[in-house]
N, C-alpha and C positions, 0 to 999 in steps of 0.2 A: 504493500500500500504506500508508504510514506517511505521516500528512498533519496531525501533531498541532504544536500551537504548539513545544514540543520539539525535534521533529525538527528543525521549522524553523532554530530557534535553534544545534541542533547542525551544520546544515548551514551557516550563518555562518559558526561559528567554524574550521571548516576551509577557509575559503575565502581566507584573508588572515594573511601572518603576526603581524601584529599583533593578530587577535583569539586566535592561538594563547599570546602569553604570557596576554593576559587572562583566557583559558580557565582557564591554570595556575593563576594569581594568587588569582581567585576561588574556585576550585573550594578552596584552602586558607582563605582570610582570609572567606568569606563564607558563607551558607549559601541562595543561589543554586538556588532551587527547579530551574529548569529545567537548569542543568548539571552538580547531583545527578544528575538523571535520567539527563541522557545518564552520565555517569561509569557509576551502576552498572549499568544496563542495556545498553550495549553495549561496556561494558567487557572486553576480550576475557584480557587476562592481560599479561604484561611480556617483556621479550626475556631471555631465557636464556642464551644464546648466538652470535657474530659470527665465521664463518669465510668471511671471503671475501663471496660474496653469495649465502650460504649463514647462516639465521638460522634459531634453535633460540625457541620461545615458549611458557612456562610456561601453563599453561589456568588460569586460576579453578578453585575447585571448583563452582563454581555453574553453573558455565556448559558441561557435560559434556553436557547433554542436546541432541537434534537441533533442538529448537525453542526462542526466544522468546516469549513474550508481552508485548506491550506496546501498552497503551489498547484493549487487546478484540484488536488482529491478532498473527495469528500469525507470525513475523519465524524465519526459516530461520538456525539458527547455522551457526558456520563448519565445513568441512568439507574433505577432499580435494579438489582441484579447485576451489577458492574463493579468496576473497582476503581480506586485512586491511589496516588500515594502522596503521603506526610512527607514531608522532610521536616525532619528531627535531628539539629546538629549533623552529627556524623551518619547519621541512621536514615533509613528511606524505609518507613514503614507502610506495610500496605493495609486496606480496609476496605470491606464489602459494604457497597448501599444497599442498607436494609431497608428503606423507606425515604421518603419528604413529606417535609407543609414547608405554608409557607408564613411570615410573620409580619410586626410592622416593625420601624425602627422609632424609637420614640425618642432617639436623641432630635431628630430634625426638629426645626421649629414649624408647626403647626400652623401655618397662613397659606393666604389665596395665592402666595407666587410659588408655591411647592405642588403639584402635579402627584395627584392619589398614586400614583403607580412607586413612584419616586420614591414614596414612604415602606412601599414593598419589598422585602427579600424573600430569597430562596433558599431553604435550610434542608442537607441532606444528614438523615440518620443513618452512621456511617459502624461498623463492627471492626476490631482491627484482626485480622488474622495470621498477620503474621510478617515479615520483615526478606529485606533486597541483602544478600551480602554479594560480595563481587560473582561469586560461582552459581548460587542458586538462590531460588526460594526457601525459606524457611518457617513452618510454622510455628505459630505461637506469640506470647508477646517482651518482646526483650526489653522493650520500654515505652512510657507512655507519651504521643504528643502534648504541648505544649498551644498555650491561647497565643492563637494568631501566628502558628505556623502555618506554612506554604502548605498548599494541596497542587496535585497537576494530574493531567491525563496520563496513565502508561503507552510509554512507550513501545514499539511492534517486542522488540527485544525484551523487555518487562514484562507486557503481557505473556511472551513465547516460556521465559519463565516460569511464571506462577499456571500455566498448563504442561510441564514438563513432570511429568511424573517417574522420569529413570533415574535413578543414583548413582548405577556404577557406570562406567564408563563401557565395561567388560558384560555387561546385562544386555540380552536381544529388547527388542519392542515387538511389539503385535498392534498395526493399526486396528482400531474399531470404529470410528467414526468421524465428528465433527460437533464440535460447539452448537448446543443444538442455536444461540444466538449468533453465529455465525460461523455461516456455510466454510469459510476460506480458512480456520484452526483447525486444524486436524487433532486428533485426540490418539495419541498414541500412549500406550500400558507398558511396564517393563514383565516380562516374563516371570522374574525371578520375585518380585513382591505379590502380583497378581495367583501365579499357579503355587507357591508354594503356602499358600492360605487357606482359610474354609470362606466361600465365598455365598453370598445370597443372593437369589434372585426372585423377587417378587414384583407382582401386578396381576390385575386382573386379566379376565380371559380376555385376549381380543389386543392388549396393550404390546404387545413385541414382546411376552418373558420370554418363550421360547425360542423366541428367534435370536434374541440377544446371545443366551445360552450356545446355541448353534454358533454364532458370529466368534464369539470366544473361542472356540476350542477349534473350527475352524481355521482361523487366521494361523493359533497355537500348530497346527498338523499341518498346515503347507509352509510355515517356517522348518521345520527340523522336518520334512520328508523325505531329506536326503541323508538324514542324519542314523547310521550306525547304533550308534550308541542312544539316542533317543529311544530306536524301534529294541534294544537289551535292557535299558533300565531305565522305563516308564512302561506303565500300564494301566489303562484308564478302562472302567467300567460302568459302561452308563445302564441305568434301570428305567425303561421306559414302557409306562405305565397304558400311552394308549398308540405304540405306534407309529410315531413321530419322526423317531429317527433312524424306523429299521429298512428304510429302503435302501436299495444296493449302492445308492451315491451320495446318500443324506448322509452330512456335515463330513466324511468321507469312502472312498471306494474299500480304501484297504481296510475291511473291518470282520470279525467273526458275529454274527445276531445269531442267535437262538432265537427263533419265533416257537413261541411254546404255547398247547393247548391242552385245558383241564376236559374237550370235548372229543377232541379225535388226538391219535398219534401223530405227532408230528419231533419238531426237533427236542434230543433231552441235553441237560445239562450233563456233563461228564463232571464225576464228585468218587472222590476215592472212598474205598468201603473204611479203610481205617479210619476216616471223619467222618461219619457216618454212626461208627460207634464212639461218641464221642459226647459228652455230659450235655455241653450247652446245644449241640445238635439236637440230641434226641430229645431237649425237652423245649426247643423250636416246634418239632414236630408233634409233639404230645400235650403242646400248650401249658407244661405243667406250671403247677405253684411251688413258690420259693419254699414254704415249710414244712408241705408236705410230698407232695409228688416229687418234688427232683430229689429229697434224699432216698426215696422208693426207687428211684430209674439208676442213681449210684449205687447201690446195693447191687440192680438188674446188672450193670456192667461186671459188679465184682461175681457175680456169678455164671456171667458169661465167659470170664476166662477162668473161673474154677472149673468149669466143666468143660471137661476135656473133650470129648465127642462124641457121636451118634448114640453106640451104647451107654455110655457116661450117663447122656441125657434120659434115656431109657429105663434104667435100672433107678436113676432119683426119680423119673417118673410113678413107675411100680409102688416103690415105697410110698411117697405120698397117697397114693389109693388104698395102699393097705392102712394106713394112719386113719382115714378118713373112714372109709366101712366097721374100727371099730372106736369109731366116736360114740356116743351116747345122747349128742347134742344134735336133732333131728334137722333142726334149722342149718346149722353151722354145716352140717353135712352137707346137704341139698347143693348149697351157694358152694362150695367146695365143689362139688363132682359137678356140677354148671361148666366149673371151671376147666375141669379136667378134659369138658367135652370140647371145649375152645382147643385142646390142645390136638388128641387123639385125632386117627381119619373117621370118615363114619363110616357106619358097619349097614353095608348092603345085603340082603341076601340075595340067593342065587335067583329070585324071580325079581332082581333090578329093586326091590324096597330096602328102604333107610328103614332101619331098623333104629328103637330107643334104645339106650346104652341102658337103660335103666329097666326094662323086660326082665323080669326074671328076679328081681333083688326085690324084698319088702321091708318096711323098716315097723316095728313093734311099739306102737304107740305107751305102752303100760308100761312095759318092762325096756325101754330104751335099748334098743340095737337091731341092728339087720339082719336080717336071715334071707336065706332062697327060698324061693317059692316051691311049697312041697315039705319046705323042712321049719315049721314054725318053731319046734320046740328044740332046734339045734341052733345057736346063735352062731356068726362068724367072729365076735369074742371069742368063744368058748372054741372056736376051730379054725383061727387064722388061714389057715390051709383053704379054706372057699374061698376066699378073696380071686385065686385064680380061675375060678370060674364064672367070675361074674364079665360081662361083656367088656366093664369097662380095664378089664386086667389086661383082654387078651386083644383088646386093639391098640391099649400102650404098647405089646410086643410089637404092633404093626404097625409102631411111629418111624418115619424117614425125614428127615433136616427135609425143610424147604426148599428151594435153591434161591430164592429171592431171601436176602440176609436182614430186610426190615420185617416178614412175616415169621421168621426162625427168632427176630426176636422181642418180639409178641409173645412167643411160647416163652421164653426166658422169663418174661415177665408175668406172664401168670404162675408160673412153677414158683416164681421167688414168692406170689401174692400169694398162693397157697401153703407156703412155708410159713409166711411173715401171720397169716391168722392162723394156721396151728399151733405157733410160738407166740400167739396176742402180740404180737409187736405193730399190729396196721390192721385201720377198719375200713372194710372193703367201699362204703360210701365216700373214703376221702381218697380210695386210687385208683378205681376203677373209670372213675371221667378218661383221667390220661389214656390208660388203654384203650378204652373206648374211639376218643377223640384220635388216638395214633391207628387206629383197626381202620377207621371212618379214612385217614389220608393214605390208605395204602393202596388204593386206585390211581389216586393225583400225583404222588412219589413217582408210583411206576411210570405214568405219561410224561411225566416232568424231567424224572433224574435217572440217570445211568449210573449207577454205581461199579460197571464194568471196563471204566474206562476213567481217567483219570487227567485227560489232557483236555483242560477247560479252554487254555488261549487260541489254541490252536495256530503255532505260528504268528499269532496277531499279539500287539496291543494292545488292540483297541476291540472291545466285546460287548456287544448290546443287546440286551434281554428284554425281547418284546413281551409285555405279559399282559397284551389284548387282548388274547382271549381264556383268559384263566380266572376263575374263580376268584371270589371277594377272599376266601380264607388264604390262598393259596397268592394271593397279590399281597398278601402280609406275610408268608414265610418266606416264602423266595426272596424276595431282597434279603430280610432277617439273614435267613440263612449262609447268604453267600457272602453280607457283608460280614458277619460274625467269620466264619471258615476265615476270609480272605485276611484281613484283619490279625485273627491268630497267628495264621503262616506268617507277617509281616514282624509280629513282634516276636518270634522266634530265630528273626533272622539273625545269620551272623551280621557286624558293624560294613564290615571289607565284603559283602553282598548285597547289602540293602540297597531296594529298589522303590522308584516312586510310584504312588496309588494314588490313584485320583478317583472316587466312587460318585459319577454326578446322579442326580437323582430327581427326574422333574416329576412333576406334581408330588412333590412331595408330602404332603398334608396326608396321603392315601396312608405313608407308613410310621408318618411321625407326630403325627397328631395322639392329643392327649384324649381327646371328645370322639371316645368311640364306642357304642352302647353294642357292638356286636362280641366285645370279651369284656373277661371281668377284669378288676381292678387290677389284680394281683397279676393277671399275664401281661395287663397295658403297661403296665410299669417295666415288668423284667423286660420286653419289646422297647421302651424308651433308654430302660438303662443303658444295654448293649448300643445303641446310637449314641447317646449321650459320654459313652467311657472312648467312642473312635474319634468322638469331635473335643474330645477335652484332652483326651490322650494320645491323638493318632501323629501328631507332630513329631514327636518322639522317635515316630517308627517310621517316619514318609509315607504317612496316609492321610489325605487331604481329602476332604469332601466340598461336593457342589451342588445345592439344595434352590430346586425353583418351583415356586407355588403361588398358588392365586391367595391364600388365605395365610399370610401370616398370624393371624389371630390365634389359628388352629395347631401351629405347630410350636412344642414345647420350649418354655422360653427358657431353660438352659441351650438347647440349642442354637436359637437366633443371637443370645447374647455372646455366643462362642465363635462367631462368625468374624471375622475379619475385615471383610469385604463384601458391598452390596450396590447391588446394581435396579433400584428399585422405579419399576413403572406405575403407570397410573394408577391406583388408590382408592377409592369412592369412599369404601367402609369405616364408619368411625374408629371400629374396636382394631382392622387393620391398620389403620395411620397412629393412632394413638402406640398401639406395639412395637409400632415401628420408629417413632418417634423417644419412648422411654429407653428402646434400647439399643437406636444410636444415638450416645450422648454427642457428637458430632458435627449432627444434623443441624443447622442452620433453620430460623423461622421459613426463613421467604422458601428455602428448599423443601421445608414440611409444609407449609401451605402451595406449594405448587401441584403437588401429587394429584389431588382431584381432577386437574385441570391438561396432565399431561398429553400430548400427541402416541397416537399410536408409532411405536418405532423408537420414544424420546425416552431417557430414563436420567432416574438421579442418580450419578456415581460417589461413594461416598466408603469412608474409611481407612487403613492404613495404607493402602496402594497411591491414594492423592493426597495431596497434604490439604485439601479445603473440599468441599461436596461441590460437585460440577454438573451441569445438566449438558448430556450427550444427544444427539441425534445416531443411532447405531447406521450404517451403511450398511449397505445391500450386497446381500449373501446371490453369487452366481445360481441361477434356477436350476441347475442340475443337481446341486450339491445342498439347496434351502427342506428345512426338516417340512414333513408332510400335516399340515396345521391350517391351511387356508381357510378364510373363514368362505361357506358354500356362498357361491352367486347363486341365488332364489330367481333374479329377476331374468338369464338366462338359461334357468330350467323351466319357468314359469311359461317362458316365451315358445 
């Protein structure tokens, strides 16, 4: 824009404090063609007022109008939403206009040769954010203006400043857009503050979240796409909720999707059996509770490697039936061999009928015990030895392991529950949900997860789990599952292997919301915690997460507040802007009152990656590669 010898000159003298006395010096003792210039032409007005970092600035009267002129360009004066700077002695501090009015002045004297206008000023309500040192921007306030210091326009090279968001020199960028108040700032990210964060993204449906989302990790994969060492030690996992991003070129080609269905067979996730058996797995699976069920499924483990194998399983089968036939407790029985029939196969006869396991056994209401039918007055107390002729003896001999390792153990699990209430240590109403609940997912497992195969990347980085068409329960375990699994591996790594994990996750509200009437307390929680230990602890291990949702309100505000980095679009919702507002301390008024009013496309960037909250216009993602979100044309289907 502004490229005149001048400018120049004016951009010098803010660069060093020593050319800011000479500034002074001159601008009085001499008559310095070019520091005239800057003096009156981007001269903005004086400070008026110091409360805190809160500053009050007298306007010119000249300088009321929306535009400059200077050398033929047209130069944008300040306005809401802009900035200026102080000079402060040595210091060139900067401040955002948060607002104006305007006032009278009541020193004039009050008669007919003074002209109403004349008696008017212009007062901008100014915030300071932070200070010019020679090499960059800096936020924060290192000291405060003074009454009736200077104000002036920034300079192109000032402003290119206080929009530069890279530190190292050694740091890539990623363009994503432009000022959404002007087209010609481009908005460039440093890689290194932005991906190595937990980042947010929020706005309603319809405001650009997703496309933003897309725009970032895009830009991220066609910088290092030639990159070696990028495609060995980074691996990003996106969880995509409806679809979005699982087309063969959406946000990129080179990519592994699982499109996975709870309705027909289609793609499974590859998941080794060792994790699988594995505490916080299987009580993903089993929804269990923290105080009772998951110490019941630890026990299940420890008795899955006590038991050595098929006959192992067989012969503590047996015995349990004999335990049970000579109970005396007709109830406790019952529920007991219920159980035993979960386990055994069932007994056909030779004309194709299911036979009851229980034909042939009666149990002795008066005298408490079982007998065979035919022999009332011989009890199997009194003759253990029956026991092997009752059905349910001699279809334990005709128990075989499953070959699917989540129904094998299911048996495990009921053999421990039929142990744990012959020894009273567990009542079948506080374990039986689990089972139940894990018997109910062992259709969806199967369609879902391959546990005979253990190569999940497949070659790739980069892995996108479509789960459009899977069930409401099962669009809660799956991420669960895989970020927990993934997670684990990460914090086990050796130091001299650790690799980066980036888990993005849109719509996120599906698995991180607290406000969910479909589980009970007790599993919505242990479901939160596990999120909440990868976004407070995953730093640690190079596990970064990226969470975009329409409903901030909804997702657990240890997580929002764990966030780093937020890129938030248009707003409507009270309880959304308010959340979002308490828990970026950050956020600037005019930046939290704009949200309602956002452009689709436009977002607030705000947080440690910028040193002040910026309003971006994101740029447009190439149509081969933009996620699949359009909102439908009605008015050319209608047609």
């Amino acid at each position: 824009m502004m490229k005149s010898k001048s400018l120049t000159s004016a951009q010098s003298i803010t660069s060093s404090k020593v050319y800011h006395l000479k500034f002074r010096f001159i601008l009085n003792m001499t008559n310095n063609k070019d520091i005239i210039t800057y003096q009156s032409i981007f001269h903005i007005g004086i400070v008026l007022s110091v409360s805190g970092r809160e500053v009050k600035v007298k306007v010119d009267k000249q300088k009321n109008l929306p535009h400059i002129i200077f050398n033929g360009t047209l130069i944008k004066n300040i306005s809401v939403g802009g900035y200026l700077k102080i000079i402060n002695g040595f210091n060139t501090l900067i401040a955002k206009i948060d607002g104006e009015f305007i006032t009278t002045d009541d020193k004039l004297p009050n008669n007919n040769y003074n002209a109403a206008e004349d008696r008017i000023y212009r007062v901008l309500v100014c915030s300071l954010i932070g200070y010019l040192t020679p090499g960059k921007f800096v936020r924060g306030v290192k000291s405060l203006p003074l009454i009736d210091n200077e104000c002036f326009i920034l300079s192109n090279e000032e402003f290119r400043k206080i929009h530069s968001f890279v530190e190292k020199s050694s740091d890539k960028t990623i363009e994503i857009g432009t000022l959404a108040t002007d087209d010609y700032t481009p908005i460039s990210l440093g890689v290194q503050k932005l991906f190595s964060s937990h980042i947010g993204i929020f706005g309603n449906t319809g405001s650009g979240k997703s496309y933003t989302l897309a725009k970032l990790y895009r830009q991220l994969f066609v910088e290092y796409k030639a990159s070696e060492s990028f495609m060995k030690y980074s691996k990003f996992l996106f969880i995509d909720f409806n679809g979005e991003y699982s087309g063969p070129d959406a946000i990129v080609s080179d990519k592994q999707v699982y499109n996975l269905s709870t309705r027909t067979t289609k793609d499974k996730i590859p998941f080794p059996k060792k994790a699988l058996l594995d505490l916080d797995t299987l009580c993903i699976f089993a929804s269990a509770t923290e105080k009772t069920q998951r110490p019941f499924i630890s026990r299940c483990l420890e008795y899955h490697d006590y038991i050595r194998d098929e006959n192992h399983f067989k012969n503590i089968l047996k015995k349990l039936i004999e335990e049970i036939l000579l109970m005396s407790d007709k109830q406790r029985a019952e529920l007991l061999l219920d159980y035993v029939e979960q386990i055994v196969p069932k007994c056909i006869s030779s004309d194709g009928e299911i036979l009851n396991l229980h034909s042939g056994l009666t149990f002795h209401n008066s005298k408490n015990y079982y007998y065979l039918d035919g022999e009332m007055s011989k009890s199997i107390q009194s003759a253990p030895e029956l026991v092997h002729n009752t059905l349910y003896y001699k279809q334990a001999e005709e128990y075989s392991q499953p070959t699917e390792l989540i129904e094998y153990f299911i048996h495990i699990m009921y053999l421990r529950l039929i142990r744990d209430v012959l020894d009273n240590r567990a009542m079948n109403e506080h374990i039986a949900p689990a089972i139940n609940k894990l018997k109910s997912m062992v259709k969806d497992i199967g369609n879902l997860i391959d546990f005979n195969d253990d190569d999940f990347w497949k070659k790739n980085n980069i892995v996108v789990i479509n789960l459009d068409s899977v069930n409401q329960d099962s669009k809660k375990m799956i991420p669960l599952l895989l970020c927990n699994h993934l997670y684990k591996e990460h914090k086990h790594q050796k130091e001299k292997d650790l690799t980066y994990l980036n888990i993005i996750i849109d719509e996120a509200h599906n698995i991180l919301s607290y406000q969910s009437n479909r589980e009970s307390d007790t599993w919505k929680d242990y479901r939160l915690e596990v999120f909440e230990e990868i976004i407070k602890e995953g730093r640690k291990f190079g596990v970064f997460m990226t969470i975009a949702s329409q409903r901030p309100s909804d997702i657990s505000s240890t997580i929002v507040s764990q966030l780093h980095n937020y890129f938030i679009h248009r707003l409507v919702n009270d309880e959304d802007i308010n959340k979002v507002g308490q828990t970026i301390s950050f956020l600037d008024r005019v930046s939290k009152e704009s949200l309602p009013i956002l452009s689709t496309g436009v977002c607030v960037i705000a947080g440690q990656l910028v040193e002040m909250p910026i309003v971006v216009q994101i740029s447009k993602i190439e149509d081969k590669y933009k996620p699949n979100n359009e909102t439908i044309d009605i008015v050319s289907k209608w047609s």
